[in-house]
C-alpha positions, 0 to 999 in steps of 0.5 A, a space after each residue: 615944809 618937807 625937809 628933803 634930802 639931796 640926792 647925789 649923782 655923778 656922771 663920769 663918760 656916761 656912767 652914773 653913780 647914784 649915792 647907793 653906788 658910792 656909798 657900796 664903793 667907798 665901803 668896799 674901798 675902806 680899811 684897805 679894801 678888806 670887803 672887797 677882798 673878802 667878797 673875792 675871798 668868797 666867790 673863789 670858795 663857792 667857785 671851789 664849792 661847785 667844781 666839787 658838785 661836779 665830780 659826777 661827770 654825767 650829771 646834766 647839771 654839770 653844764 650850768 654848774 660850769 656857767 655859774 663858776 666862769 661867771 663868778 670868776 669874771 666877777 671875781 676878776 671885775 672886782 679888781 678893778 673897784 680897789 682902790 690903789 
């Protein structure tokens, strides 16, 4: 008899949370959100990061180093909502 793990998924108004996402939330959640803190800590710095890159104001990546930072910084904000209050 194979010895099989239960798998743990939530529903809540159609969204799944499988057991890897809760996992991933609750560590996020723990010691006063500190990962999910320092995770922002980090996008902020690379936002930082590549608006130096674009100090050359000719340069044709400057267009998709402008994408990448917007990017990051909605994520950065999306993360807010993962706290825990």
């Amino acid at each position: 008899m194979k010895n099989l793990e239960a798998k743990t998924t939530i529903e809540i108004e159609g969204v799944i949370l499988t057991e890897s996402a809760i996992k991933r939330l609750k560590a996020f959640q723990e010691k006063g959100n500190e990962d999910l803190l320092s995770m922002r800590d980090y996008i902020a710095e690379a936002i930082c990061f590549l608006s130096t890159e674009t100090d050359s104001l000719d340069d044709p990546r400057n267009e998709e180093i402008y994408m990448i930072m917007s990017t990051l910084g909605h994520l950065r904000q999306d993360l807010n909502d993962l706290r825990k209050p």
